[in-house]
N, C-alpha and C positions, 0 to 999 in steps of 0.2 A: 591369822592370815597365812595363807600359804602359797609360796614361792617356790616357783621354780626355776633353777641354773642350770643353765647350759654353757659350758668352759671349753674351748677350744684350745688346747696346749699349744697346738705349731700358729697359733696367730700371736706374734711377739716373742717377747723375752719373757713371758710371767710363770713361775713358779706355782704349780697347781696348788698346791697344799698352803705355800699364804695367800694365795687370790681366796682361798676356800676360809683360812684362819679369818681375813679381813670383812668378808661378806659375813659370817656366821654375827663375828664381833659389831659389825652394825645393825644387823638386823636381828639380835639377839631377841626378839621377841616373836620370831615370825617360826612359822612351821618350813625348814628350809628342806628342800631335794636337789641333790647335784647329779649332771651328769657331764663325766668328761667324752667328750666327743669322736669319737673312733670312726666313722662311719656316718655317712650321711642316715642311710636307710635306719642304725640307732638314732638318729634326731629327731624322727618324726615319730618312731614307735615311742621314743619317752614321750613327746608333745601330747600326744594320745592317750595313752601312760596318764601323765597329768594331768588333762581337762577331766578324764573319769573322775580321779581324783578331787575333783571341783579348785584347782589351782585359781588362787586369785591373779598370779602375775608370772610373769615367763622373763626373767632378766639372761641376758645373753652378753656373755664376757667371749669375744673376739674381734675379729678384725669387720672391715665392709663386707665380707664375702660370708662369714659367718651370719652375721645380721642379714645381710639378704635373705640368706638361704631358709633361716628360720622366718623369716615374717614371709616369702613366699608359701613353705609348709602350712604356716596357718592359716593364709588369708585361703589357700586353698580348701582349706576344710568347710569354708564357706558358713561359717559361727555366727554371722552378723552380730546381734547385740553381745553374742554370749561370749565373742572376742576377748581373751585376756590381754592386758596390759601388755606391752613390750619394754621391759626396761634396756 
């Protein structure tokens, strides 16, 4: 299965590299892709990026405003069934 992460550093206090140790160490089975967020217009090129890639799920570690932003991106793309997972 293959995940993808999207981390947004300035949402909170969380330290990239253990938010990144924690996710790998749970999901230790999955095909993982991270990307830290710089740039909105990099959020969507990765989303894109990913679905090529046939992503099963798109997990988003941020705040409300990160969350938004990506499940606007997607619904945008207008995927219907082919919609991945929002974690």
């Amino acid at each position: 299965m293959r995940v993808s992460v999207i981390i947004n550093p300035r949402a909170g206090a969380v330290k990239v590299d253990v938010l990144k140790d924690k996710i790998s160490e749970s999901l230790f089975r999955c095909d993982l892709t991270f990307h830290v967020v710089s740039h909105r217009k990099d959020v969507m090129e990765f989303i894109l990026s990913e679905l090529e890639q046939n992503t099963n799920a798109l997990m988003v570690c941020g705040g409300d405003g990160t969350v938004n932003e990506t499940m606007q991106m997607v619904m945008s793309l207008k995927l219907g069934n082919k919609t991945p997972p929002l974690c």
